[in-house]
ZALUMFI-654676 format. One record per residue (C-alpha): residue number from 1; residue in one letter; x, y, z. Coordinates in pm, 1 decimal, always signed. Each point is the difference from the previous one (the first is absolute). Last residue first. Example, Ala and Ser with C-alpha at 12.3 -4.5 7.8 and 13.67 -1.06 7.14 Angstrom:
# ZALUMFI-654676
NODE   n res       xx       yy       zz
NODE   2   S  +1367.0   -106.0   +714.0
NODE   1   A   -137.0   -344.0    +66.0
# end
This chain:
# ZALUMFI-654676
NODE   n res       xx       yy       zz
NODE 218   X  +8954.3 +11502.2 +11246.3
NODE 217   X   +170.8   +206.0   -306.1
NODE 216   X   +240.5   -124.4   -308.0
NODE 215   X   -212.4   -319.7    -12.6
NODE 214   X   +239.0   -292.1    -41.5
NODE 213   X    -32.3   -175.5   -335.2
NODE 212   X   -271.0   -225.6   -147.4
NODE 211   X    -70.9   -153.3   -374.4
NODE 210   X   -286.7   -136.1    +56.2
NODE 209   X    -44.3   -363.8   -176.1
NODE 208   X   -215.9   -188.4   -252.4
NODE 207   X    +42.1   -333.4    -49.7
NODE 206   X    +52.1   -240.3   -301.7
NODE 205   X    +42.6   +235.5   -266.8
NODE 204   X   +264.3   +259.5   +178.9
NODE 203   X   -272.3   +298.7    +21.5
NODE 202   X   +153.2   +257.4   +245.8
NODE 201   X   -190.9   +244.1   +223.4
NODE 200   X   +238.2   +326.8    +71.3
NODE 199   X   +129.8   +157.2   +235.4
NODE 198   X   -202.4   -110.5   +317.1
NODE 197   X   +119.7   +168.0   +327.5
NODE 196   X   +161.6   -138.3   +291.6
NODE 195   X     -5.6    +44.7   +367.5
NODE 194   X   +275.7   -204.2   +200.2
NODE 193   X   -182.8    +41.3   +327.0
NODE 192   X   +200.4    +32.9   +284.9
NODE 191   X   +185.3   -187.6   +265.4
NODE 190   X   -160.0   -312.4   -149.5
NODE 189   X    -86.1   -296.8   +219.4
NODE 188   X   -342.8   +104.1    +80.2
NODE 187   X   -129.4    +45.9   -431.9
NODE 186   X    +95.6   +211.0   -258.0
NODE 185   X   +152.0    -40.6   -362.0
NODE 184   X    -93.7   -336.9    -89.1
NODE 183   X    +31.7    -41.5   -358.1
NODE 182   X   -210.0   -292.3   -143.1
NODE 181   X    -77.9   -240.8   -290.0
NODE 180   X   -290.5   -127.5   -156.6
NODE 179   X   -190.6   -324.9    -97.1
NODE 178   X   +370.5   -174.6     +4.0
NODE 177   X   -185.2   -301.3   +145.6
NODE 176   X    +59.3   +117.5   +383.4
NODE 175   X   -216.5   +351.0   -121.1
NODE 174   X   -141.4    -30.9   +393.0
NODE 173   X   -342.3    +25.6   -139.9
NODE 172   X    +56.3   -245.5   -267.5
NODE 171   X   -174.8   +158.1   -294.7
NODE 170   X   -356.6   -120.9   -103.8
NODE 169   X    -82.2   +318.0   -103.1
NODE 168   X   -227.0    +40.7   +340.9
NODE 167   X   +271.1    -54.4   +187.9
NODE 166   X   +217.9   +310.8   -100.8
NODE 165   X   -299.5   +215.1   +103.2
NODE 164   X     -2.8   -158.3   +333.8
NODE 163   X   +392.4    +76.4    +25.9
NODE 162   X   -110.4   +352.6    -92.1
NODE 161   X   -206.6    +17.7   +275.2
NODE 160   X   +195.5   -132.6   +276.0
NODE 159   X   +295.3   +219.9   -111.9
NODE 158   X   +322.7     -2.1   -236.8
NODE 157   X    +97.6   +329.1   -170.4
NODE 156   X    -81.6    +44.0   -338.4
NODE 155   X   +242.2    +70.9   -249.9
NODE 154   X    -73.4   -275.3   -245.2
NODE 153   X   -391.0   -138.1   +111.9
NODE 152   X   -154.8   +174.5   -305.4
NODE 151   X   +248.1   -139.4   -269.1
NODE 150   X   -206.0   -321.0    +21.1
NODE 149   X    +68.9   -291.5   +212.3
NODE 148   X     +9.9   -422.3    -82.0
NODE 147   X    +96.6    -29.0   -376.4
NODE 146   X   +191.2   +353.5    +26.9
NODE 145   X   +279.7    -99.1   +263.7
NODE 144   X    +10.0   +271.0   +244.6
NODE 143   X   +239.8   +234.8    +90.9
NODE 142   X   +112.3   +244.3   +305.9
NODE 141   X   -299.6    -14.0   +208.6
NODE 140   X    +74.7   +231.6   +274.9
NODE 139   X   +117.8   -133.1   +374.4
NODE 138   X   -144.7   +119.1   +357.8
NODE 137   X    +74.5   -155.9   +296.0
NODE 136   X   -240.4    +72.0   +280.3
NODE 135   X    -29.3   -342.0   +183.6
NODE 134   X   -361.4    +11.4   -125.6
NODE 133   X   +143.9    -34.3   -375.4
NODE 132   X   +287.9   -261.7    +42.3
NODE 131   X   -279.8   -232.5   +154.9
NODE 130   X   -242.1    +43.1   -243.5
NODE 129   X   +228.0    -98.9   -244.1
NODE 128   X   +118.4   -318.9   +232.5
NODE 127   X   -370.0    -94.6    +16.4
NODE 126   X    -26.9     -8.7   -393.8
NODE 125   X   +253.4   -216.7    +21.1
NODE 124   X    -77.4   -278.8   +213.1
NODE 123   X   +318.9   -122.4   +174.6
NODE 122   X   +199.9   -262.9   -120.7
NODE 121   X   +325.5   +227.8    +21.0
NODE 120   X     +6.3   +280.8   +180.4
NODE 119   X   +341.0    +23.0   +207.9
NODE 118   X   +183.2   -160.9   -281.9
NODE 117   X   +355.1    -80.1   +154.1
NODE 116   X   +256.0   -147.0   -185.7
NODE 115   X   +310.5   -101.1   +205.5
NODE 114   X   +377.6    +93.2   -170.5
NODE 113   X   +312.7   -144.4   -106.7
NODE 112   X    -58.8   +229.3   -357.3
NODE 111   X     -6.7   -365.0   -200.1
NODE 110   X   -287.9    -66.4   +272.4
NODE 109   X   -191.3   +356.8    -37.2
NODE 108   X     -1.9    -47.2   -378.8
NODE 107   X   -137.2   -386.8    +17.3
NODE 106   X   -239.9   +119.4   +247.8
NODE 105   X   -162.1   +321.8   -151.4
NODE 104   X     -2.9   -232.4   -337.3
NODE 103   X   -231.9   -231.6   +153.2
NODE 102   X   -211.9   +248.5   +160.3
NODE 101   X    -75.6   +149.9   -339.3
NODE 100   X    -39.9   -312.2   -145.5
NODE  99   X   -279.3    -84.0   +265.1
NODE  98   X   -200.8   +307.5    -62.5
NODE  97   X   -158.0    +68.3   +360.3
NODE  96   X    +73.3   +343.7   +168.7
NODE  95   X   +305.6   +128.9   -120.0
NODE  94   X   +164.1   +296.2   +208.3
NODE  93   X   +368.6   -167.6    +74.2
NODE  92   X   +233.1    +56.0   +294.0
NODE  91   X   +370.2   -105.2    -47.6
NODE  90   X   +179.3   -168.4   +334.2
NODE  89   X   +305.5    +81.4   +154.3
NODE  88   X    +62.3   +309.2    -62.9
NODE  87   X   +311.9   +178.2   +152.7
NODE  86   X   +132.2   +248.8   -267.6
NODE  85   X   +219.7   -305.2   -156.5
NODE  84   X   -332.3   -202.5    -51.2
NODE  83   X   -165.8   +314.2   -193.0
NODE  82   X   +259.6    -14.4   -249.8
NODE  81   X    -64.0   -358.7    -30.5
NODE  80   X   -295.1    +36.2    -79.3
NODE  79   X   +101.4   +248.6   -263.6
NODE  78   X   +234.1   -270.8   -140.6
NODE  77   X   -314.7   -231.2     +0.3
NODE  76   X   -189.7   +283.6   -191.8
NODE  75   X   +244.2    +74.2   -222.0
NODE  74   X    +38.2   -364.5   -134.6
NODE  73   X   -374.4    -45.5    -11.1
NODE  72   X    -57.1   +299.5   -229.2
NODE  71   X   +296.5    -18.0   -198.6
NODE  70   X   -185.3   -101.9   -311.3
NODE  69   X   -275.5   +253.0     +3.2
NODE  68   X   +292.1   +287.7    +77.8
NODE  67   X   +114.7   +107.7   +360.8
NODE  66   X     +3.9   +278.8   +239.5
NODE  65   X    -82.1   -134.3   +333.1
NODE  64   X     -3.4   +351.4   +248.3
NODE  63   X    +64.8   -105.2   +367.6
NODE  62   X   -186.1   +281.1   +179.6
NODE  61   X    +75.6    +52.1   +339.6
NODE  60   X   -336.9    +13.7   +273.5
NODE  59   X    -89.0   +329.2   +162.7
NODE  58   X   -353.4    -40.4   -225.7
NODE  57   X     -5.7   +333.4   -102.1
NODE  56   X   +348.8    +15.0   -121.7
NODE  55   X    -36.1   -318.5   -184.8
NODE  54   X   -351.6    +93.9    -93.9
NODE  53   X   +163.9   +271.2   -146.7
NODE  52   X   +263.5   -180.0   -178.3
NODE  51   X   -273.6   -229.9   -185.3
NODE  50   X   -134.7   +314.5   -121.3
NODE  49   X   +358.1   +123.5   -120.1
NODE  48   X     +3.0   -370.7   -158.1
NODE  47   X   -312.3    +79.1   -235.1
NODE  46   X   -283.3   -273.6   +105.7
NODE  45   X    -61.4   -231.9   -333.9
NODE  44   X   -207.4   -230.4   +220.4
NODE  43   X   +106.8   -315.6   -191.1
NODE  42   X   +360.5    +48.9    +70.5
NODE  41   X    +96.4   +339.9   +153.2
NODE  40   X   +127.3   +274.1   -221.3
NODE  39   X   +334.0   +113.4   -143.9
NODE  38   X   -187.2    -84.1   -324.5
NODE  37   X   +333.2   -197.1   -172.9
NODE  36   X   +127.1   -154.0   +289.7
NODE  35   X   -349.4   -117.6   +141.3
NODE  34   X    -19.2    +80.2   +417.6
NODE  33   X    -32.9   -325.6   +224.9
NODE  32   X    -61.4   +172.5   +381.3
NODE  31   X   +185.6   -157.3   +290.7
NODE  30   X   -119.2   +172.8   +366.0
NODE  29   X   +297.3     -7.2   +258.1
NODE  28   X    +88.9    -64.6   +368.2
NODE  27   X   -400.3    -63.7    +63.9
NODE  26   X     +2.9    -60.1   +349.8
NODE  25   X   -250.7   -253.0   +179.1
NODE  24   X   -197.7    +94.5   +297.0
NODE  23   X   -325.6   -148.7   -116.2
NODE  22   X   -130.9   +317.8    -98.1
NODE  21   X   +303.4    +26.6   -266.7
NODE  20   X    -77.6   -307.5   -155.9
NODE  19   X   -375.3    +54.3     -2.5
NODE  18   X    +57.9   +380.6   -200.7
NODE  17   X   +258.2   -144.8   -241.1
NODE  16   X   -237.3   -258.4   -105.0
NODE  15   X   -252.4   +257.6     -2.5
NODE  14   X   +235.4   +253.2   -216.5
NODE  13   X    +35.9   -327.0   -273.0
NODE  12   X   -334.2    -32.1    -30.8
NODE  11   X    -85.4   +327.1    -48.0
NODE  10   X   +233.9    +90.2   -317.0
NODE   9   X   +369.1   +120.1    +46.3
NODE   8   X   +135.2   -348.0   -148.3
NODE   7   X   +188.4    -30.6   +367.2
NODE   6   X   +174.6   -310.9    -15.5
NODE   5   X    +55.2    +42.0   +450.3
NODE   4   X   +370.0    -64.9    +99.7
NODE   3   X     +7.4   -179.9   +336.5
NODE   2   X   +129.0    +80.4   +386.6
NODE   1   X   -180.8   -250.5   +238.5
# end
């Protein structure tokens, strides 16, 4: 089956990508939600030259959805639709169990004309984590919300220990609540590793996030 993958960048998103493509499917794009105004990814706040990299990384196009708050859903069914014209015929998803989000995955994908595939949902999370580690991906934590994780986890890259560490606040260890956010860089499906380096470590109230950028050296 040809489909689009909604590729956030983070690790759940790469191991939905990862299943698809071991089951003989073909990723004929990857559809990334980028604010107008930031020229960054929605709720991860990855820079679009990042998101380009993966792209290249990745061998998979890159349909770029630039869009406003209140174009959101528009451009992201047009996107879909985007993806439909390249071949796809369904759109793959990385949520693991929050109802609404699985609802609105459907109602987009069937305005698009297309199936909505969620290769992990239901399963445990904390066992999905673990599986995205030992398959050798690697992803840095690109922001955390502040009532859950402490500036200490931004910039760290994800590992067995540190998702223990992240337990033991009372965090979600697979960050499904919004805990934290990712940027997988690395990992079996990559060509390369998009290495990055932290700029800066930004306060925005609510969460704190790394501000990242490709590393000028590997």
């Amino acid at each position: 089956m040809n489909f689009v993958i909604s590729y956030s960048g983070g690790k759940d998103s790469a191991l939905a990508l990862y299943r698809m493509i071991m089951q003989r499917h073909t990723p004929v794009a990857m559809l990334t939600t980028v604010n107008y105004e930031q020229d960054r990814s929605w709720f991860h706040g990855i820079p679009s030259k990042l998101l380009h990299k993966v792209s290249e990384s990745l061998n998979i196009p890159l349909i770029t959805c630039m869009c406003r708050p209140d174009e959101y859903v528009e451009s992201f069914e047009n996107s879909l639709r985007k993806a439909k014209a390249m071949g796809a015929e369904a759109c793959v998803f990385g949520d693991i169990d929050i109802q609404e989000h699985a609802q609105w995955n459907n109602e987009r994908c069937n305005a698009a004309g297309l199936k909505c595939i969620l290769p992990l949902w239901q399963e445990e999370r904390e066992a999905l984590t673990k599986e995205f580690i030992d398959l050798g991906f690697k992803a840095v934590i690109k922001i955390v919300q502040k009532k859950f994780l402490d500036e200490s986890f931004v910039g760290k890259t994800l590992t067995s220990e540190l998702v223990e560490d992240i337990k033991k606040t009372g965090a979600d260890a697979c960050g499904e609540n919004g805990e934290y956010h990712t940027f997988a860089y690395d990992g079996p499906i990559f060509s390369y590793p998009v290495n990055v380096e932290i700029k800066q470590v930004v306060d925005l109230g609510t969460h704190i996030a790394a501000d990242i950028s490709q590393a000028d050296s590997i």
